[in-house]
C-alpha positions in Angstrom: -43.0 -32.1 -11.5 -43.9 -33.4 -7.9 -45.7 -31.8 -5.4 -45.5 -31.9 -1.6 -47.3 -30.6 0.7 -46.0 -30.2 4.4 -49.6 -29.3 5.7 -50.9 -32.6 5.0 -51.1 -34.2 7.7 -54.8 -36.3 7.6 -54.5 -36.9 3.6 -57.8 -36.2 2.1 -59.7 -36.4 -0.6 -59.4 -32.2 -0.7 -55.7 -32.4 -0.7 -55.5 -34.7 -3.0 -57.7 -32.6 -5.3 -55.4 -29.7 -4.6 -52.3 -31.6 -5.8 -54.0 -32.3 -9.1 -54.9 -29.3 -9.6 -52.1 -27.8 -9.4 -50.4 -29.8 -11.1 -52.5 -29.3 -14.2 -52.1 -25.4 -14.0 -48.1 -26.0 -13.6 -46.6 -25.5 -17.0 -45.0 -27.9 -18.8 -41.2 -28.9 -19.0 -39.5 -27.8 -22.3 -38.4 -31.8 -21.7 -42.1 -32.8 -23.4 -41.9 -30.5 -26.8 -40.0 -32.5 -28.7 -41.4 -35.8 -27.2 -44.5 -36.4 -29.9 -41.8 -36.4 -32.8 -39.6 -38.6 -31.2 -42.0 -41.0 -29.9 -43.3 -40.9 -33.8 -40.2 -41.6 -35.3 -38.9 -44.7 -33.1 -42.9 -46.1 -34.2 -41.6 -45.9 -37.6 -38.1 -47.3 -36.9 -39.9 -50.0 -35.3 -42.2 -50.4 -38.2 -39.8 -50.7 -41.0 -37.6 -53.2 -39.1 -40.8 -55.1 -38.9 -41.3 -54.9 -42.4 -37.5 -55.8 -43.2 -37.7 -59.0 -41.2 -41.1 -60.3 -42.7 -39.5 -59.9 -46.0 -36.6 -61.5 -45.2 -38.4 -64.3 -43.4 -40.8 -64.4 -47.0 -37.2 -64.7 -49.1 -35.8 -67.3 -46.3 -39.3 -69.5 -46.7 -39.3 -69.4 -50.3 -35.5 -70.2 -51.1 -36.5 -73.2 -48.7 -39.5 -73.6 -50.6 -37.7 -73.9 -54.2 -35.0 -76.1 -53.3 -37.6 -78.6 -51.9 -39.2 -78.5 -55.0 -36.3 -78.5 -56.8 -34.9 -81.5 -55.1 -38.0 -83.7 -55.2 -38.6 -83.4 -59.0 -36.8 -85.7 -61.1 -33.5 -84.4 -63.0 -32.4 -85.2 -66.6 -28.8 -87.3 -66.5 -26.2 -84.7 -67.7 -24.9 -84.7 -71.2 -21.8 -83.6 -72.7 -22.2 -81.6 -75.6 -21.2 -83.6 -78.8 -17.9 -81.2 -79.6 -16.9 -77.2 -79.6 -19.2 -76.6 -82.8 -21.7 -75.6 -79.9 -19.7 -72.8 -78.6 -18.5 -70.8 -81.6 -14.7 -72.0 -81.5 -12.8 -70.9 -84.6 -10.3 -72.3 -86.6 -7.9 -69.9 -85.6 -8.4 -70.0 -81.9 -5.1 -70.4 -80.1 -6.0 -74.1 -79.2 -6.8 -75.2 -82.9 -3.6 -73.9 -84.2 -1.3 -75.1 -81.8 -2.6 -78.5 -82.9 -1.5 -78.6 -86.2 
């Protein structure tokens, strides 16, 4: 809310103090009842996405963290494994008997 004076001509001090006061004893717009909650809420908004992107950023640093890790440390030469005993094949699999 604005207030203008057309009296004021010289702009003092008392004018101004005028103004001010009555513009604290003007009520307040309906616009400003709902503003606390909203104002609240878009802190929170703001809060979790904050949240979400340091935790993404931790997952990020670690994934880079691991395959460094992982890459310097010396690996084991592959080896095959010495026949199908290891994985439970049966005698009457499909394979087995179509060999015969």
């Amino acid at each position: 809310m604005r207030i203008v004076r057309q009296d004021m001509k010289d702009g003092t001090m008392d004018d101004l103090d005028d103004m001010l006061a009555g513009l604290r004893d003007a009520p307040a717009t309906a616009r400003f009842d709902g503003l606390e909650a909203a104002v609240m809420q878009g802190l929170d908004r703001r809060r979790e996405r904050s949240v979400a992107r340091r935790s993404l950023m931790l997952a990020g640093v670690m994934a880079i963290g691991i395959g460094w890790i992982g890459s310097a440390v010396p690996a084991q030469p592959a080896q095959a494994a010495p026949g199908p005993l290891l994985i439970g094949m049966s005698d009457y699999a499909p394979s087995r008997l179509l060999e015969r």
